[in-house]
mmCIF file as Biopython writes it, N, C-alpha, C and O atoms, coordinates in Angstrom:
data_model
#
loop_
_atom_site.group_PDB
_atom_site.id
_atom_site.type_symbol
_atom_site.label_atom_id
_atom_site.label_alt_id
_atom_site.label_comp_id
_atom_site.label_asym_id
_atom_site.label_entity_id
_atom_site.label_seq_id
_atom_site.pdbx_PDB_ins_code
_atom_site.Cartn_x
_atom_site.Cartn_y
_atom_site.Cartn_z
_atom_site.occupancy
_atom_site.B_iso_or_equiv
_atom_site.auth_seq_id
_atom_site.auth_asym_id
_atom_site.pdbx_PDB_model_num
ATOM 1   N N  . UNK A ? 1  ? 66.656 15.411 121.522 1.0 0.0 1  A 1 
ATOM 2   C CA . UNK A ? 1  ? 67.287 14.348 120.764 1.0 0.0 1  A 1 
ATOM 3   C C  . UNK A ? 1  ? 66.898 14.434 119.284 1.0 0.0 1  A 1 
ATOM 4   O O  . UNK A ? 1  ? 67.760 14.260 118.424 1.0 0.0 1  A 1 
ATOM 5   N N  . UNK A ? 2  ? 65.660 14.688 118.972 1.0 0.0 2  A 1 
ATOM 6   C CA . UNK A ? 2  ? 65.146 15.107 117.538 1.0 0.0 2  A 1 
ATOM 7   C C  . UNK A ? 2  ? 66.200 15.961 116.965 1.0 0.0 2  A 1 
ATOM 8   O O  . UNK A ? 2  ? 66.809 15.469 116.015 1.0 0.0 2  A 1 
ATOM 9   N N  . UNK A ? 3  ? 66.477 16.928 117.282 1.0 0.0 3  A 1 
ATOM 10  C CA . UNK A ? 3  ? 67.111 18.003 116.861 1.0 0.0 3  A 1 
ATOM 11  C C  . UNK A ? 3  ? 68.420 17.824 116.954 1.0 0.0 3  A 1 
ATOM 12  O O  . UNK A ? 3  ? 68.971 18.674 116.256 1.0 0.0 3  A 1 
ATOM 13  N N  . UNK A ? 4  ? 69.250 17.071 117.522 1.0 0.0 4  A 1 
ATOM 14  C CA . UNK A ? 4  ? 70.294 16.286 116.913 1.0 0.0 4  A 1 
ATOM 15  C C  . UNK A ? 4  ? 70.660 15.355 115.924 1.0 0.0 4  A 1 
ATOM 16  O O  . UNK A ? 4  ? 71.721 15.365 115.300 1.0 0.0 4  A 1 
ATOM 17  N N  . UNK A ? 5  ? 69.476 14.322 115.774 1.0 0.0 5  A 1 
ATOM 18  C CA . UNK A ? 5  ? 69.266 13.615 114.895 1.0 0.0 5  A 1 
ATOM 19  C C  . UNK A ? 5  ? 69.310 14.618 113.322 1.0 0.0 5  A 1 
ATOM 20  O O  . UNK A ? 5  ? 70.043 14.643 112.333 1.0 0.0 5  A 1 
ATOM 21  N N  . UNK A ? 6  ? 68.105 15.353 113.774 1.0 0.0 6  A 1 
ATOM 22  C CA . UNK A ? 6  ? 67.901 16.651 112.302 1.0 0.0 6  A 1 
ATOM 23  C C  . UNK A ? 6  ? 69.265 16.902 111.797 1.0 0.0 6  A 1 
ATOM 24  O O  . UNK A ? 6  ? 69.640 16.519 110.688 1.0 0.0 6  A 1 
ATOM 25  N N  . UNK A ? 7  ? 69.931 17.494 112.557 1.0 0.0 7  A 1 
ATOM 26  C CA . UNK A ? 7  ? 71.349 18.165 112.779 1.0 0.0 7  A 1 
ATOM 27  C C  . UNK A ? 7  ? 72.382 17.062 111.676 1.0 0.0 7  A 1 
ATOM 28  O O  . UNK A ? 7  ? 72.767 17.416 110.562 1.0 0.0 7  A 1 
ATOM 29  N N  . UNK A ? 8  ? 72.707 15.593 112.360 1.0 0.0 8  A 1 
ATOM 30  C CA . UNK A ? 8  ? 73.088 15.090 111.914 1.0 0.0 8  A 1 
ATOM 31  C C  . UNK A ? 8  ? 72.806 14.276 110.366 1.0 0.0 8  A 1 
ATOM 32  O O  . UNK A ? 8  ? 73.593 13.549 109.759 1.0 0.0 8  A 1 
ATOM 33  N N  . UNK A ? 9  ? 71.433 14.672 109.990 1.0 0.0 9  A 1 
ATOM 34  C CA . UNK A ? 9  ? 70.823 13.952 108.934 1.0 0.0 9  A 1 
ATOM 35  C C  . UNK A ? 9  ? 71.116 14.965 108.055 1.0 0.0 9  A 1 
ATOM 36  O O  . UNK A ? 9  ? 71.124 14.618 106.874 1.0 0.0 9  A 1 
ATOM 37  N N  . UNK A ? 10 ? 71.355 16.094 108.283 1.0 0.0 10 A 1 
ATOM 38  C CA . UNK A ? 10 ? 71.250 17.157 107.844 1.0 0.0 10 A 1 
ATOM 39  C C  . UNK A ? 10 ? 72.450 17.058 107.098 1.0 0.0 10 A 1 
ATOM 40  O O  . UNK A ? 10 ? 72.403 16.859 105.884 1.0 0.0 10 A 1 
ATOM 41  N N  . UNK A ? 11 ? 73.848 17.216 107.895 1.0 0.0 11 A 1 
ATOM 42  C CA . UNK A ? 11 ? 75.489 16.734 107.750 1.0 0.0 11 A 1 
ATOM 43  C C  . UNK A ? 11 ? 75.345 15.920 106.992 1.0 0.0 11 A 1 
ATOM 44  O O  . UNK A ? 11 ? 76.137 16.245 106.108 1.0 0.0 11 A 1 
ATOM 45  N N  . UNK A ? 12 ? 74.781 14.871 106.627 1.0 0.0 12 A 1 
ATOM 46  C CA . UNK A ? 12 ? 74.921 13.428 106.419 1.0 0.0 12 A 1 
ATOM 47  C C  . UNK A ? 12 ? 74.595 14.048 104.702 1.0 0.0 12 A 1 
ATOM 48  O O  . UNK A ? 12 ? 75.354 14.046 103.733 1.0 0.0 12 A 1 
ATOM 49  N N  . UNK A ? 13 ? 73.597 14.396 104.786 1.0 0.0 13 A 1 
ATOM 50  C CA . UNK A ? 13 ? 72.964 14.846 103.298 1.0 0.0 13 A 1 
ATOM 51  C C  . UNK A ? 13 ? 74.366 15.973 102.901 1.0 0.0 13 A 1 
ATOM 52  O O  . UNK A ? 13 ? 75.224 15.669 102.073 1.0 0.0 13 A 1 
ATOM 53  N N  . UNK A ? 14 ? 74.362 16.902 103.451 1.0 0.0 14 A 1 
ATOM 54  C CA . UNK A ? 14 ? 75.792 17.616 102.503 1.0 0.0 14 A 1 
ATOM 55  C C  . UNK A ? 14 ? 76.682 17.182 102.283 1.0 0.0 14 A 1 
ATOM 56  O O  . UNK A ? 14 ? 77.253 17.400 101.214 1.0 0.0 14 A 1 
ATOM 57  N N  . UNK A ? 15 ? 77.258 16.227 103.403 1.0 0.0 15 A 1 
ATOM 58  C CA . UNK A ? 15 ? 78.321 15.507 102.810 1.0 0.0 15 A 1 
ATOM 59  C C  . UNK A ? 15 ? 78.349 14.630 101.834 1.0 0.0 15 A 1 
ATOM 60  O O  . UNK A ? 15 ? 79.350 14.630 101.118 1.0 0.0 15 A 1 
ATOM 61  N N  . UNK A ? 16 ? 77.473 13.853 101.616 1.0 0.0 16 A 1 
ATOM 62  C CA . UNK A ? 16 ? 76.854 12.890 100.287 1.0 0.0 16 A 1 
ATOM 63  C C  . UNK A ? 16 ? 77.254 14.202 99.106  1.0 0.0 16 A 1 
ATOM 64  O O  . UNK A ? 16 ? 78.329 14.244 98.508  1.0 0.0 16 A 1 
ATOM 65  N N  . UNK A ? 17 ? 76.228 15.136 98.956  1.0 0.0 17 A 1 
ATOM 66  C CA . UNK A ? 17 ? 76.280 16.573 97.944  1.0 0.0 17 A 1 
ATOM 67  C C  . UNK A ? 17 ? 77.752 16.555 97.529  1.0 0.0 17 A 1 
ATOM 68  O O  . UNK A ? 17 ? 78.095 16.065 96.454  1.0 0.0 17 A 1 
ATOM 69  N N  . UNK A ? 18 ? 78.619 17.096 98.393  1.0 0.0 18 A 1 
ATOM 70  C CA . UNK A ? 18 ? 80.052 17.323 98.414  1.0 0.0 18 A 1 
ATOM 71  C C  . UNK A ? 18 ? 80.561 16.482 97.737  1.0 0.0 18 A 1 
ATOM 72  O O  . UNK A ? 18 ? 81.159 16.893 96.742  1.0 0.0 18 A 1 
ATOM 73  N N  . UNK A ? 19 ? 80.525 14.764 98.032  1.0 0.0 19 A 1 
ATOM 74  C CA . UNK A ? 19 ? 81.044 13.691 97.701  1.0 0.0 19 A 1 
ATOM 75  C C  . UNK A ? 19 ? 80.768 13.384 96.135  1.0 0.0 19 A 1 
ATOM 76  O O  . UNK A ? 19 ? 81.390 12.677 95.343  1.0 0.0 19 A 1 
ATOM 77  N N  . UNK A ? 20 ? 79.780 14.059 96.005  1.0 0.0 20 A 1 
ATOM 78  C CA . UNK A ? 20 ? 79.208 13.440 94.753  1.0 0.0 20 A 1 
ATOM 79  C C  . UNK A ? 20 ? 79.382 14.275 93.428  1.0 0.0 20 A 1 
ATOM 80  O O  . UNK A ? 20 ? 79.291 13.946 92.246  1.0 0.0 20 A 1 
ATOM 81  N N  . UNK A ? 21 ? 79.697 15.618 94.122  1.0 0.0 21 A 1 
ATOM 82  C CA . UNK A ? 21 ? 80.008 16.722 92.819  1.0 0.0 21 A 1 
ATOM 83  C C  . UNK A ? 21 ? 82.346 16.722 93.278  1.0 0.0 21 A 1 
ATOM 84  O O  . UNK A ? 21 ? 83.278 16.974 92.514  1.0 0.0 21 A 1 
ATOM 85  N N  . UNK A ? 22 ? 82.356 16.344 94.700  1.0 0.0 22 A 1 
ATOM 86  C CA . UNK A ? 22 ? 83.780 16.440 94.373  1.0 0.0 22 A 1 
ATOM 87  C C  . UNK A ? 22 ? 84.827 15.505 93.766  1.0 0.0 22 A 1 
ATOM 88  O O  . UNK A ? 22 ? 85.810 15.820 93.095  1.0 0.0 22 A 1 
ATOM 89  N N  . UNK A ? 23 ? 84.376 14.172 94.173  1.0 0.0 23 A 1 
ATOM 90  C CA . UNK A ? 23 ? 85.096 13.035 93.760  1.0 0.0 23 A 1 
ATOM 91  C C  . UNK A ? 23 ? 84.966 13.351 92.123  1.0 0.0 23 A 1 
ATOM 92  O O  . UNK A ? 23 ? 85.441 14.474 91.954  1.0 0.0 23 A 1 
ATOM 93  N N  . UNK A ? 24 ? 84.715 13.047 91.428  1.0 0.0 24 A 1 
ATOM 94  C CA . UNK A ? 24 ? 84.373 13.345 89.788  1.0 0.0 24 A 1 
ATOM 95  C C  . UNK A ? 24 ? 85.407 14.335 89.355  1.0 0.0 24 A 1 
ATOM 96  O O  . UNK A ? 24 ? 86.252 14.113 88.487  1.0 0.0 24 A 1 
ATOM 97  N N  . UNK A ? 25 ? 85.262 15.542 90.090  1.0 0.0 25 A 1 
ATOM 98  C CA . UNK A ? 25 ? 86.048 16.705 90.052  1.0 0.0 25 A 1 
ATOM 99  C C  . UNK A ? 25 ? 87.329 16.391 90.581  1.0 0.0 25 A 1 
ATOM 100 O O  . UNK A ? 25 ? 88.257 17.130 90.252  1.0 0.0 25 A 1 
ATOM 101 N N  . UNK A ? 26 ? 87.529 15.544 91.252  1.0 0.0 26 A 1 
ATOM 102 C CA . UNK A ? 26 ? 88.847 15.221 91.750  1.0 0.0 26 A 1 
ATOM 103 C C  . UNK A ? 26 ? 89.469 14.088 90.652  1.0 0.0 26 A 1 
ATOM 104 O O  . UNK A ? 26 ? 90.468 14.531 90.085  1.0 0.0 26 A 1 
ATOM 105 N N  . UNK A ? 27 ? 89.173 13.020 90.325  1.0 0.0 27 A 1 
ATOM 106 C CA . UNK A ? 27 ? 89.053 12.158 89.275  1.0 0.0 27 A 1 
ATOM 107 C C  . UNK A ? 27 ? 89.574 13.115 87.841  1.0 0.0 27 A 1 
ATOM 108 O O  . UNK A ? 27 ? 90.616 13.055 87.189  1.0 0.0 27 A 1 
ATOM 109 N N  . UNK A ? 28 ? 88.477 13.904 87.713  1.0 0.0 28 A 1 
ATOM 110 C CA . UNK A ? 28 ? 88.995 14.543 86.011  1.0 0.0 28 A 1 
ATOM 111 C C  . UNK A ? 28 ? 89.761 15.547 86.035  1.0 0.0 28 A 1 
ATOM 112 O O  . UNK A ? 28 ? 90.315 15.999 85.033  1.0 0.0 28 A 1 
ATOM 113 N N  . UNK A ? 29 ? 89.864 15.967 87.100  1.0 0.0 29 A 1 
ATOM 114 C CA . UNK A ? 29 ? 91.522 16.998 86.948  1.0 0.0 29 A 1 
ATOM 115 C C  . UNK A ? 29 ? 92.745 16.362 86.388  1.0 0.0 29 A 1 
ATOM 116 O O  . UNK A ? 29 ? 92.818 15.137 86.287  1.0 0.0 29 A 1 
ATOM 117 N N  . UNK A ? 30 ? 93.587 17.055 86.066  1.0 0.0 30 A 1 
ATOM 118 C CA . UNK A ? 30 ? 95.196 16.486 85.557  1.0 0.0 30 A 1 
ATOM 119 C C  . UNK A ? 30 ? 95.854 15.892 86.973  1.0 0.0 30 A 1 
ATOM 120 O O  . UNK A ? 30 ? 96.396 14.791 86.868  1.0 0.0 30 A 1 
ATOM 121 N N  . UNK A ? 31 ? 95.853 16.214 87.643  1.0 0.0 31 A 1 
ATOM 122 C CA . UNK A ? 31 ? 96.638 15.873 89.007  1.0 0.0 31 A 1 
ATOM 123 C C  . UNK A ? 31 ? 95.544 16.148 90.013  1.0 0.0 31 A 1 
ATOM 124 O O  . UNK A ? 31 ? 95.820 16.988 90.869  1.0 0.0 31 A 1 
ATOM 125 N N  . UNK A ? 32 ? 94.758 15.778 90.044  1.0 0.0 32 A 1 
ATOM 126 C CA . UNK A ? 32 ? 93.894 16.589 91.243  1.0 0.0 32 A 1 
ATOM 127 C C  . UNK A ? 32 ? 93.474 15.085 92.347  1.0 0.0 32 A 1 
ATOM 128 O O  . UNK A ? 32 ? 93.080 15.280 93.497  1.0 0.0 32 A 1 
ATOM 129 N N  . UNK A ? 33 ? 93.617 13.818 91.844  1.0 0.0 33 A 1 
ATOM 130 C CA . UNK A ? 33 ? 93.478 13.206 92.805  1.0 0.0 33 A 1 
ATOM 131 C C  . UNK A ? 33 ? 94.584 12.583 93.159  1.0 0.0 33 A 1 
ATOM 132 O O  . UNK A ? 33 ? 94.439 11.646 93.945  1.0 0.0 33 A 1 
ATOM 133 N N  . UNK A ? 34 ? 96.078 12.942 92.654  1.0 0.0 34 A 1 
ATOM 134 C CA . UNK A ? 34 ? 97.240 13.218 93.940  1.0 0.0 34 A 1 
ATOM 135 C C  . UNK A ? 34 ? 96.947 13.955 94.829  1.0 0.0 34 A 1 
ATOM 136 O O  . UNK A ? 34 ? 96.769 13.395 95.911  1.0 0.0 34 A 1 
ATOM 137 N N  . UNK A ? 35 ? 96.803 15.184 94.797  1.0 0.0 35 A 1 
ATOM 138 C CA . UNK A ? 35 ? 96.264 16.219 95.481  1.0 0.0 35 A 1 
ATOM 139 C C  . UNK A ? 35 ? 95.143 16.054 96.472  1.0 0.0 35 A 1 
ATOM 140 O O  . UNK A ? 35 ? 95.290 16.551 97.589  1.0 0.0 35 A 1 
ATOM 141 N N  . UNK A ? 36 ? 94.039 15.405 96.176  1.0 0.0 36 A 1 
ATOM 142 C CA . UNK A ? 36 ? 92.823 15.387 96.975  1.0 0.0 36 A 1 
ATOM 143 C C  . UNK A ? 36 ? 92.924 14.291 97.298  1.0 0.0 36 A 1 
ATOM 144 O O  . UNK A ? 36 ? 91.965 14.015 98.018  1.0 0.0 36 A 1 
ATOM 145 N N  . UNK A ? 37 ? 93.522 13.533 97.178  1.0 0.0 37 A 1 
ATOM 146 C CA . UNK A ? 37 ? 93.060 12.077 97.773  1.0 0.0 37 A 1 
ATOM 147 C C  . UNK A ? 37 ? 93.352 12.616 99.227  1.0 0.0 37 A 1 
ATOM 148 O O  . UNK A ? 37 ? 92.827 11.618 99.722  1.0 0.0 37 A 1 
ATOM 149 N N  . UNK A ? 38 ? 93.644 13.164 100.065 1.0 0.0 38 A 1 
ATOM 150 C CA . UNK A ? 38 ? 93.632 12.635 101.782 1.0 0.0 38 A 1 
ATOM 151 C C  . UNK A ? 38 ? 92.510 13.521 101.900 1.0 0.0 38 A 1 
ATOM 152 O O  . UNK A ? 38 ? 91.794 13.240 102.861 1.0 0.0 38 A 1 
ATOM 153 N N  . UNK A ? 39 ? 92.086 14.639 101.125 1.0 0.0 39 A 1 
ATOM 154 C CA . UNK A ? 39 ? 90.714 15.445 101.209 1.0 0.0 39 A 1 
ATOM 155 C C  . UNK A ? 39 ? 89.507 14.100 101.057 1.0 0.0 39 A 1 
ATOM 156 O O  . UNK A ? 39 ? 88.922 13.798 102.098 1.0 0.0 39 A 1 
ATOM 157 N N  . UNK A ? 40 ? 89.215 13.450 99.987  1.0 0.0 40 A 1 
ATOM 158 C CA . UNK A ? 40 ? 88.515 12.723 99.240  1.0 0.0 40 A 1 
ATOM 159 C C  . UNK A ? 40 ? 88.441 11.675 100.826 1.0 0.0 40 A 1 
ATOM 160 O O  . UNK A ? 40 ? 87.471 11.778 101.578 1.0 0.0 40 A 1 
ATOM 161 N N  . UNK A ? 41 ? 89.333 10.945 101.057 1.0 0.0 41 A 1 
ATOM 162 C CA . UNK A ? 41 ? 89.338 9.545  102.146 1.0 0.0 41 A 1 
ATOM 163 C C  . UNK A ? 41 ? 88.637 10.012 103.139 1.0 0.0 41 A 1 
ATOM 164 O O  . UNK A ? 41 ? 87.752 9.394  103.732 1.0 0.0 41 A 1 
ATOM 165 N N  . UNK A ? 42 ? 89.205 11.720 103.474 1.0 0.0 42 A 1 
ATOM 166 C CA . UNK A ? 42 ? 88.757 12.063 104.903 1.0 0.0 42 A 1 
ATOM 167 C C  . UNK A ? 42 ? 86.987 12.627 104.927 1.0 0.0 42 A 1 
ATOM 168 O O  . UNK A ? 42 ? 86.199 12.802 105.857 1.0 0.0 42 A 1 
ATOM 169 N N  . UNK A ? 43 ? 86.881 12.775 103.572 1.0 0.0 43 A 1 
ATOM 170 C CA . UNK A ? 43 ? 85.370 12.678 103.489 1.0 0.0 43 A 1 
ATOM 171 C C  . UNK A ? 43 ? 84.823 11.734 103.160 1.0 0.0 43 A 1 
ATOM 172 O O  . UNK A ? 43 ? 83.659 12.135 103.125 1.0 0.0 43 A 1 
ATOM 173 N N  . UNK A ? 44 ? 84.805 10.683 102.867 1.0 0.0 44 A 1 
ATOM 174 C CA . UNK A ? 44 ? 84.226 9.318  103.034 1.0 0.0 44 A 1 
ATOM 175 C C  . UNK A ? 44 ? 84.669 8.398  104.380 1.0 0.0 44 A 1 
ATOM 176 O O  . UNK A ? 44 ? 84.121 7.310  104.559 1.0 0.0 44 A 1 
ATOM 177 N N  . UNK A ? 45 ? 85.585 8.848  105.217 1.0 0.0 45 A 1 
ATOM 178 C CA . UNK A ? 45 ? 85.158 8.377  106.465 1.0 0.0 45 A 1 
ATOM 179 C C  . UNK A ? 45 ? 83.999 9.114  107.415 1.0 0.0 45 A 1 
ATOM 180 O O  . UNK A ? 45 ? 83.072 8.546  107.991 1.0 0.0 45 A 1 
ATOM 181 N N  . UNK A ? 46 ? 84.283 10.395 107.414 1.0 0.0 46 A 1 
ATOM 182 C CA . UNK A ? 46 ? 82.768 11.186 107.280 1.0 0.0 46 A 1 
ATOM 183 C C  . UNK A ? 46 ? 82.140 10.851 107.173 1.0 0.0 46 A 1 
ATOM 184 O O  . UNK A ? 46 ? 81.643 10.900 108.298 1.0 0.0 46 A 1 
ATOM 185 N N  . UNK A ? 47 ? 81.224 10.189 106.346 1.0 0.0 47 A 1 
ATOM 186 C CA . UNK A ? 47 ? 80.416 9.793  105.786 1.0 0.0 47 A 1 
ATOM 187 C C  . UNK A ? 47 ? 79.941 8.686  106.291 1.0 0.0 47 A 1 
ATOM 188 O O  . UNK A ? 47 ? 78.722 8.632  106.455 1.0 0.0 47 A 1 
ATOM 189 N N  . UNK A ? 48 ? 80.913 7.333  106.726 1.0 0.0 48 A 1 
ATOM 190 C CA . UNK A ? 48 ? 80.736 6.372  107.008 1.0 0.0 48 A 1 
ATOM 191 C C  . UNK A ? 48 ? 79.950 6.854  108.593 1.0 0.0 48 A 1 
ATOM 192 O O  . UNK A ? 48 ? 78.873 6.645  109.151 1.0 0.0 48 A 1 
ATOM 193 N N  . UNK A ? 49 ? 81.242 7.622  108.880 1.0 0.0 49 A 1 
ATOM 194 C CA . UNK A ? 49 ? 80.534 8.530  110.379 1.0 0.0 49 A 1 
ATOM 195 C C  . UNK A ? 49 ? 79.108 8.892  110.690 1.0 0.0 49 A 1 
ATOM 196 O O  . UNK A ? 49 ? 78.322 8.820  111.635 1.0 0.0 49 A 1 
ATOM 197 N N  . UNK A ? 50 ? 79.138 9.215  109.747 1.0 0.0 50 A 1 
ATOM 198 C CA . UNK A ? 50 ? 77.811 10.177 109.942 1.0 0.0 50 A 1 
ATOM 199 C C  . UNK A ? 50 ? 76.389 9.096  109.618 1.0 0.0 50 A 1 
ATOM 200 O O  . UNK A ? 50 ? 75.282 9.299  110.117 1.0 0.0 50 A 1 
ATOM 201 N N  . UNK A ? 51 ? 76.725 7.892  108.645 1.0 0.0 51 A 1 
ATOM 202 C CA . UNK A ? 51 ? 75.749 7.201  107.969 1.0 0.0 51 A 1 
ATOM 203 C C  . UNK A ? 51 ? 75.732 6.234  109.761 1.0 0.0 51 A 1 
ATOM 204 O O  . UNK A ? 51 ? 74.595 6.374  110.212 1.0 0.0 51 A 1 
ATOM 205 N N  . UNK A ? 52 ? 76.283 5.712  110.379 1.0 0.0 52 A 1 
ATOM 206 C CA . UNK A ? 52 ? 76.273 5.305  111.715 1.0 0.0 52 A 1 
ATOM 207 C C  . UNK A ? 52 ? 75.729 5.681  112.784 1.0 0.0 52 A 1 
ATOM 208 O O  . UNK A ? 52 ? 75.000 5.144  113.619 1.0 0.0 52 A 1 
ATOM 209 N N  . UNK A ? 53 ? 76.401 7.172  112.583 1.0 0.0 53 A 1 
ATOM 210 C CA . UNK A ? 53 ? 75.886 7.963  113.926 1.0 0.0 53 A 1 
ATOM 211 C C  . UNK A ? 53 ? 73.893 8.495  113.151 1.0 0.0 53 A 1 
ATOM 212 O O  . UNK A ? 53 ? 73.066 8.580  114.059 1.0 0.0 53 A 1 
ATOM 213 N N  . UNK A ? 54 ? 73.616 8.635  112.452 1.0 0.0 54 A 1 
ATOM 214 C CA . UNK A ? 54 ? 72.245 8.287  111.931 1.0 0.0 54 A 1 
ATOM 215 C C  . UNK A ? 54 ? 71.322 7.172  112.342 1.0 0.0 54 A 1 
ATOM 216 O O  . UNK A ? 54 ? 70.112 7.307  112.520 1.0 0.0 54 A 1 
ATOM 217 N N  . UNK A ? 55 ? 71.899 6.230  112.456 1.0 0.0 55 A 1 
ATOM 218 C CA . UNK A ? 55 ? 71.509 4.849  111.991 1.0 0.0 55 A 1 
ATOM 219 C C  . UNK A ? 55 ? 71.444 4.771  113.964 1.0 0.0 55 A 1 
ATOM 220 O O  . UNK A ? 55 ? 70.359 4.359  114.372 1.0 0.0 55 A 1 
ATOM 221 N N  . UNK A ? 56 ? 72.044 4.976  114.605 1.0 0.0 56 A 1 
ATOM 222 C CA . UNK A ? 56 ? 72.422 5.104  116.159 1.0 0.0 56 A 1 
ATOM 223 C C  . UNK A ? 56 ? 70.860 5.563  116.512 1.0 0.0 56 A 1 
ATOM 224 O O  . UNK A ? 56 ? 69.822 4.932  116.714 1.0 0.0 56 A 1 
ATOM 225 N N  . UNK A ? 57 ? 71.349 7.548  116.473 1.0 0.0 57 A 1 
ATOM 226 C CA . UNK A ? 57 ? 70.187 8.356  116.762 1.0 0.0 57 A 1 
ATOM 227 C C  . UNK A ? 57 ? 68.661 7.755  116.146 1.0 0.0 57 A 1 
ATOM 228 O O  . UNK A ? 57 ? 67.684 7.682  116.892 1.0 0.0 57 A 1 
ATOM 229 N N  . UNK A ? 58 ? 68.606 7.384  114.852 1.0 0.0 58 A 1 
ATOM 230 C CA . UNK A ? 58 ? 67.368 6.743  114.704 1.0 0.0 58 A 1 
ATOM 231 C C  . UNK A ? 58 ? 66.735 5.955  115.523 1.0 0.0 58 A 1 
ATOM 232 O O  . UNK A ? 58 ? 65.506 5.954  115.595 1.0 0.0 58 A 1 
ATOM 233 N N  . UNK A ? 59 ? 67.562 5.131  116.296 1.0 0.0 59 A 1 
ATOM 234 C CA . UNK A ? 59 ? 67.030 4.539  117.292 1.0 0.0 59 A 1 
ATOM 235 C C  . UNK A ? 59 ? 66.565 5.103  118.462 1.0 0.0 59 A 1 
ATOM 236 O O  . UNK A ? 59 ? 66.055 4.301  119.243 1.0 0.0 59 A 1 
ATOM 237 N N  . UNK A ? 60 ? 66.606 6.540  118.882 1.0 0.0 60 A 1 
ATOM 238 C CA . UNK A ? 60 ? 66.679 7.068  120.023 1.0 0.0 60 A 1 
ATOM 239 C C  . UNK A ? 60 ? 65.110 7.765  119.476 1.0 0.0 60 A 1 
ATOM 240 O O  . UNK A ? 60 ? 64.175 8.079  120.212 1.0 0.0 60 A 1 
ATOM 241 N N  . UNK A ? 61 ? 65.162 7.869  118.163 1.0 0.0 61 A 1 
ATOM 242 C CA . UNK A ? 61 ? 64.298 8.929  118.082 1.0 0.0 61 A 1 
ATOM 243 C C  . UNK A ? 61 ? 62.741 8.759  118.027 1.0 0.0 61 A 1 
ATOM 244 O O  . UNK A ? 61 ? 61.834 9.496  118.415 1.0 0.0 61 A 1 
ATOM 245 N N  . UNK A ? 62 ? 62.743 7.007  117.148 1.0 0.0 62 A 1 
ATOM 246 C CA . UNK A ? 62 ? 62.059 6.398  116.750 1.0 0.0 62 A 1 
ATOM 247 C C  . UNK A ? 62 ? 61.143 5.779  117.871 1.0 0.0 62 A 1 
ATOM 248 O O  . UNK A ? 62 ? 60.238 5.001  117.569 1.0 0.0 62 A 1 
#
């Protein structure tokens, strides 16, 4: 169970990374958040995902 948790904390942290250097980058393009917005949403439900399923396993682990 540790090692799922790891796994997922792990996800949780790149996707934050991603979120945080792409949104900006999506934002200051000429057109880029027509373009990325269903990229952009579908990684912040991710996120929400992952910040849950964390918050879950912590309990298992703890």
């Amino acid at each position: 169970m540790t090692f799922i948790f790891q796994l997922t904390l792990f996800a949780l942290i790149a996707v934050s990374f991603l979120l945080v250097v792409g949104v900006p980058v999506a934002f200051a393009s000429t057109d880029g958040w027509t373009q990325n917005k269903g990229t952009v949403f579908s990684g912040v439900g991710l996120w929400f995902f992952l910040v849950f399923a964390v918050g879950v396993l912590n309990s298992f682990v703890v």
